[in-house]
C-alpha positions in Angstrom: -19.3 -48.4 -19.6 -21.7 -48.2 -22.1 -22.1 -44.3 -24.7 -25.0 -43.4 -22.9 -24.1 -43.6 -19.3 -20.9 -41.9 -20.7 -23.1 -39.1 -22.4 -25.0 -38.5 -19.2 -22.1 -38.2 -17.2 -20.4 -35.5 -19.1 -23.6 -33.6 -19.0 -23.6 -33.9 -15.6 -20.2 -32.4 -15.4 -18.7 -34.0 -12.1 -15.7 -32.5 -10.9 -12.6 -34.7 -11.7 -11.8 -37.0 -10.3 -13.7 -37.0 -7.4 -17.1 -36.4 -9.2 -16.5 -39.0 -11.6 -15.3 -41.6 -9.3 -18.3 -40.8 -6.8 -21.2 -41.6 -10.1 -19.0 -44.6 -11.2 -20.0 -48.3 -10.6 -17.6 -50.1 -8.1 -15.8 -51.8 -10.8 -15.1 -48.7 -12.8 -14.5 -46.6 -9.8 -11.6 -49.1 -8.3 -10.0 -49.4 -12.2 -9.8 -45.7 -12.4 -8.6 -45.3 -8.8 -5.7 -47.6 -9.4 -4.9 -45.9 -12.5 -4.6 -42.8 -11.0 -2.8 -43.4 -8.1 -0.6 -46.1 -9.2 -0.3 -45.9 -13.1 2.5 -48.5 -13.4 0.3 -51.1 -11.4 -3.3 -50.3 -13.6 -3.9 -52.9 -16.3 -5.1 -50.0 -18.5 -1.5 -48.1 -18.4 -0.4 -50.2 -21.5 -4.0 -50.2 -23.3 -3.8 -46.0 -23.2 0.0 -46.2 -23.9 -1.0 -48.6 -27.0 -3.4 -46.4 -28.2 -1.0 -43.0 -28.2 1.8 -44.8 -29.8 -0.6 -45.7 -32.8 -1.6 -42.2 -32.6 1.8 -40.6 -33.0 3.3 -42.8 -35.2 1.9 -41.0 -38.8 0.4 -37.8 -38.9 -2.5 -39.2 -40.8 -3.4 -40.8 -37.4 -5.4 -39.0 -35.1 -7.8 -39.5 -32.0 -10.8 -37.2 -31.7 -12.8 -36.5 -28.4 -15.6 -33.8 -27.7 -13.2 -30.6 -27.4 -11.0 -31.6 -30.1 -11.1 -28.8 -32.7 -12.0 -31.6 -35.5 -14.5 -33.6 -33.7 -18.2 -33.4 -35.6 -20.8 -31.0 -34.2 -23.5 -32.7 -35.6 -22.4 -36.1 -32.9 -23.4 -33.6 -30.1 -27.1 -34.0 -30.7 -27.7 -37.4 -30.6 -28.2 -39.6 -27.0 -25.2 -41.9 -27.5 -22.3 -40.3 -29.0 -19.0 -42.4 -29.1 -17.0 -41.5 -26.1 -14.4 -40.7 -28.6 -13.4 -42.0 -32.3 -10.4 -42.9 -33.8 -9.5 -41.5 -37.1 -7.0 -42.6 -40.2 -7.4 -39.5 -43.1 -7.7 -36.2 -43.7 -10.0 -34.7 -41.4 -10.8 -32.4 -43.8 -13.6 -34.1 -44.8 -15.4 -33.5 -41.6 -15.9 -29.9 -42.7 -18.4 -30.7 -45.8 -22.0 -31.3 -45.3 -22.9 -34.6 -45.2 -25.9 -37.4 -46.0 -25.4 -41.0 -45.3 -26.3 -43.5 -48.0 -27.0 -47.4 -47.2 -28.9 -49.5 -48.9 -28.5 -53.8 -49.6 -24.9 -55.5 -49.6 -27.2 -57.4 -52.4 -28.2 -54.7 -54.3 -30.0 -55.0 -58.1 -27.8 -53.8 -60.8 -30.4 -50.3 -61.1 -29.5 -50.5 -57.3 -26.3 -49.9 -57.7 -26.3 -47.9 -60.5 -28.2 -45.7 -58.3 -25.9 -45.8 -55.6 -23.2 -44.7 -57.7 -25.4 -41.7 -59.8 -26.1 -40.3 -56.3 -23.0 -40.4 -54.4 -21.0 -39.0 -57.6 -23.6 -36.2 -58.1 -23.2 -34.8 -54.5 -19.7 -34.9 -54.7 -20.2 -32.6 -57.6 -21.9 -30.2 -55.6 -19.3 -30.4 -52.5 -21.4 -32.9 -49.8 -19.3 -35.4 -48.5 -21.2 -39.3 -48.6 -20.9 -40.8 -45.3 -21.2 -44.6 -45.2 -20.2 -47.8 -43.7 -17.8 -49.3 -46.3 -19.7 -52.2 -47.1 -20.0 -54.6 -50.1 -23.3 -53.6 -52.6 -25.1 -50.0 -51.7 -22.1 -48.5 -49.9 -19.3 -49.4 -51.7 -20.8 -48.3 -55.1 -21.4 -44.8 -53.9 -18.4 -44.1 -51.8 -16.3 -45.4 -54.8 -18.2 -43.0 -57.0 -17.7 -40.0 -54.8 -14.2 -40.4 -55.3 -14.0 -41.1 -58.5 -15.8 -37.8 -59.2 -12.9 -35.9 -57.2 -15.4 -36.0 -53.8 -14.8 -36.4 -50.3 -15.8 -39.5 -48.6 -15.9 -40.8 -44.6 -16.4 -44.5 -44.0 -17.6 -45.6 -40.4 -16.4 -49.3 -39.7 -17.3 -51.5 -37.3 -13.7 -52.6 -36.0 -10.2 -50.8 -35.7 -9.8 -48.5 -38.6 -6.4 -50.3 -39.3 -8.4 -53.2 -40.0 -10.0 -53.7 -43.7 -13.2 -54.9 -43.7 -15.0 -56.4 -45.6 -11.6 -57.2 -47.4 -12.6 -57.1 -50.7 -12.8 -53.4 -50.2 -9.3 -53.4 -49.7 -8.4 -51.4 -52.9 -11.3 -49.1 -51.9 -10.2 -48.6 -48.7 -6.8 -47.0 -49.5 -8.5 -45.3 -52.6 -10.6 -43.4 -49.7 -7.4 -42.4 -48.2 -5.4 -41.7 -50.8 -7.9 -39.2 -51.9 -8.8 -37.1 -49.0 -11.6 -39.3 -47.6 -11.7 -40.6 -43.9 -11.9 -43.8 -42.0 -13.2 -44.0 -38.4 -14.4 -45.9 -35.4 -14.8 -46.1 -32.4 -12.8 -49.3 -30.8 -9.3 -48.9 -30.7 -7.0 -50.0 -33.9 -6.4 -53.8 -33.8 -10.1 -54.5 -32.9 -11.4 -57.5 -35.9 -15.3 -56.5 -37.1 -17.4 -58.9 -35.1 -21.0 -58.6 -35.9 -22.5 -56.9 -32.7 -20.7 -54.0 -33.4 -22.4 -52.9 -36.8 -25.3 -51.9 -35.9 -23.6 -49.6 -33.2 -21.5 -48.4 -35.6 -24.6 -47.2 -37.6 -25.7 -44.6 -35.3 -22.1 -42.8 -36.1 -22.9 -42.9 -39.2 -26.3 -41.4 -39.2 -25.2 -39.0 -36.2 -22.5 -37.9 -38.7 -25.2 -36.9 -41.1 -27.7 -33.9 -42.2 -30.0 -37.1 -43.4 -30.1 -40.6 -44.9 -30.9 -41.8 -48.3 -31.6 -45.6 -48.5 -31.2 -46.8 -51.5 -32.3 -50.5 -51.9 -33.1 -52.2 -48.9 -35.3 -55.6 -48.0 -38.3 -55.7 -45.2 -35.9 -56.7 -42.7 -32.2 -55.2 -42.9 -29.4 -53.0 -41.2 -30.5 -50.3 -43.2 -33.6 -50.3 -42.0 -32.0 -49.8 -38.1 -30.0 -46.7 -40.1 -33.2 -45.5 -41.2 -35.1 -46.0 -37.6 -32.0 -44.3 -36.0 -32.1 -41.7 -38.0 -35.5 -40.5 -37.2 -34.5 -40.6 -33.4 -31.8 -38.4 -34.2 -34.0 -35.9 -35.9 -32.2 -36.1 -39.2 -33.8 -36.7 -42.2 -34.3 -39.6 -43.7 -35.0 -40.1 -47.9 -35.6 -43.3 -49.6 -35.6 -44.2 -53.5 -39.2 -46.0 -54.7 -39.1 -49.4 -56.9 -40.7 -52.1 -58.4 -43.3 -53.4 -55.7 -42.1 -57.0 -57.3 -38.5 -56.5 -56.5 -37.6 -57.7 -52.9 -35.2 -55.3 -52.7 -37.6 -52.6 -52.7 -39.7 -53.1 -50.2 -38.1 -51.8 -47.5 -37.7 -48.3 -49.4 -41.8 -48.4 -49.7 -42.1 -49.1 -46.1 -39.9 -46.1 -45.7 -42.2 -44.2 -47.7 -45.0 -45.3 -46.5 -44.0 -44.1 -42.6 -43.7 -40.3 -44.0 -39.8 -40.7 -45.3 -38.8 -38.3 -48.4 -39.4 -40.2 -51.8 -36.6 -39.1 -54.0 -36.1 -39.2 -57.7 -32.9 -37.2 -57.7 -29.7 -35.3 -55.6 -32.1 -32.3 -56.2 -35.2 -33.7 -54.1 -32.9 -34.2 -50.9 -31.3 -30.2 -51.3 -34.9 -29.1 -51.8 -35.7 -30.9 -48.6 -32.6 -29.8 -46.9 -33.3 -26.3 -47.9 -30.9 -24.4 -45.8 -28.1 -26.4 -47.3 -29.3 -26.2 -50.6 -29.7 -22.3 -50.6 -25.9 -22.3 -49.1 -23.1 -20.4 -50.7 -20.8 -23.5 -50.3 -22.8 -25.4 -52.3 -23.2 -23.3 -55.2 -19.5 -21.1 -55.4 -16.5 -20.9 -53.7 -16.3 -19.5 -50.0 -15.3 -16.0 -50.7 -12.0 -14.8 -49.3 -12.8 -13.2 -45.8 -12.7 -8.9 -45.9 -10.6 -7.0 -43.6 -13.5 -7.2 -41.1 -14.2 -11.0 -41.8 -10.6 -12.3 -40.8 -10.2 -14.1 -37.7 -13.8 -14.2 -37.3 -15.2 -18.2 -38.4 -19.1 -17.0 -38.7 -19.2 -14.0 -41.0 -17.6 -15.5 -43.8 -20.4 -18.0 -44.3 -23.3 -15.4 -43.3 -25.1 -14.2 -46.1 -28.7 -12.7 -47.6 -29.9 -16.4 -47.8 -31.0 -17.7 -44.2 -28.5 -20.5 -42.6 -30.1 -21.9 -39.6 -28.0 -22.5 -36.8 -27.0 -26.5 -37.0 -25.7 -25.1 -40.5 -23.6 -23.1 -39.1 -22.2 -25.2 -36.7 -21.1 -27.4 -39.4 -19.5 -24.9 -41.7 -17.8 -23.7 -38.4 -16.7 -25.9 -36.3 -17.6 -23.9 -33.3 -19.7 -25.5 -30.3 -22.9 -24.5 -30.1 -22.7 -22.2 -27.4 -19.9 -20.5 -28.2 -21.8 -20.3 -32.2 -24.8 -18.8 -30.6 -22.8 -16.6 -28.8 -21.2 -15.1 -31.4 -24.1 -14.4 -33.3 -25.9 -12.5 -30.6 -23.0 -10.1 -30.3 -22.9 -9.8 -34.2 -27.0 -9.3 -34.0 -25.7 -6.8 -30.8 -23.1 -4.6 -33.6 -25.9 -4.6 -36.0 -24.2 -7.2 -38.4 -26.6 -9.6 -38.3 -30.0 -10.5 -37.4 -32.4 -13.4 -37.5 -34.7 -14.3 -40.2 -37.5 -17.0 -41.3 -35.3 -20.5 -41.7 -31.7 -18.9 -39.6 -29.6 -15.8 -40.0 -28.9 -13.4 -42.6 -26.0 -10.8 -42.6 -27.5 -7.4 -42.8 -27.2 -6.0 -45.9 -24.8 -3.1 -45.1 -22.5 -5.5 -43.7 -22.8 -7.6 -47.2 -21.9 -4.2 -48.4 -18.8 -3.0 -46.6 
């Protein structure tokens, strides 16, 4: 079954199993049957038993799903979310904001110099770079992020046990040896095959506040990031060049259908203005107050407006349960909403 008939089931929210079976195809419903009634007979018993062995072999290995306390808010808002996502790292490093860069695997030497200034400069100011692990444009700036002591995830497209492309393989364990995060979505063992990249871009755009494209030609994958993107209501920035340089031209065309033109990190936080306004990008997240512990939302509410996909982030929490919470905190008189998100009144700043 394909993500989006998988999205639109758990919408629906069928009962299980009998809900689910009923909306399957005849195929799917008979597999999951047999599976259910007769485990030992179901071809998928040693697939799912493959998978959790991986899985609780090292405690760097982990398998997120929607309802997992680590799995991305921000995947919830797009039309084709991965059913689930396997994950090799510290998942840590889902809890920073986060903009995808892509650009060429053939990038210009200025291309990749500007690959590198702009993933190392928002790892200075705490965003974690999101990309695909790939030679040229993503390489360069994941490899700068943690060289500047930043947080990196790389989405592949194959098992995340399997390095790819493998001349990345001393960035690859760079990545995890410094906090950063591999995932995808086909179980561990799959080999990259060359349908499932662009697929694997939407998770990396999905994962994302925005996209920066760095170098990219008329016709490219980073163009498809771009265009996916934009369905997903994220933003999407692009870096202007020589109108003589091949590499470029995608970037104008960018431009030229409404996407940010940035010079610098500073033109995508002025864009992003909610995140650039945001304590955890400026100092570090004050310890909680008597009154703040155990609660995950006023620690990161202050006098500066954080809209509510902001504070999903930060948090963690669903969205229901984040919207929730903040009535009954606009209910106690502890906060209210303002122009661009919520504020925390100002006695409550106080006590």
């Amino acid at each position: 079954m394909g993500a989006t008939r998988l999205a639109e089931l758990v919408v629906a929210a069928p009962e299980w199993p009998e809900g689910w079976l009923s909306r399957l195809s005849r195929q799917a419903a008979t597999a999951l049957r047999l599976w259910l009634d007769h485990p030992a007979r179901s071809p998928l018993t040693p697939i799912v038993e493959a998978g959790m062995a991986w899985r609780d072999a090292a405690p760097a290995r982990h398998l997120l799903h929607p309802g997992h306390s680590a799995w991305p808010a921000l995947l919830e808002q797009i039309a084709d979310p991965p059913p689930l996502l396997w994950a090799l790292g510290d998942l840590a490093a889902l809890q920073s904001p986060a903009l995808a860069i892509v650009g060429s695997r053939r990038p210009t030497r200025e291309g990749l110099a500007n690959a590198a200034a702009f993933g190392r400069e928002l790892a200075v100011r705490d965003w974690c770079v999101v990309s695909g692990l790939a030679l040229g444009v993503d390489g360069a700036t994941q490899q700068a992020a943690i060289d500047a002591g930043g947080r990196s995830v790389a989405v592949l497209g194959c098992g995340v046990d399997v390095i790819y492309p493998p001349r990345h393989a001393r960035l690859y364990h760079q990545l995890l040896d410094r906090g950063g995060l591999i995932l995808a979505e086909h179980p561990p063992g799959t080999r990259a095959r060359p349908g499932f990249f662009p697929r694997r871009n939407r998770i990396v755009t999905g994962l994302s506040l925005g996209v920066l494209v760095v170098e990219a030609a008329e016709k490219s994958g980073s163009l498809v990031s771009a265009r996916l993107a934009m369905e997903q209501n994220r933003e999407v920035f692009a870096l202007p060049g020589s109108i003589h340089n091949p590499q470029a031209r995608g970037c104008l065309q960018l431009i030229r259908q409404g996407a940010v033109l940035v010079r610098h990190v500073d033109d995508i936080l002025q864009e992003l203005t909610h995140w650039a306004a945001s304590p955890a990008l400026t100092t570090p997240a004050p310890a909680p107050s008597a009154g703040d512990r155990g609660d995950p939302l006023l620690r990161w509410l202050s006098d500066a407006p954080s809209p509510l996909d902001a504070l999903v982030s930060l948090t963690g929490l669903a969205v229901p349960e984040c919207q929730r919470r903040l009535l009954e905190l606009e209910l106690e008189g502890r906060a209210a909403q303002a122009p661009g998100g919520w504020v925390r009144l100002p006695d409550d700043i106080r006590a």
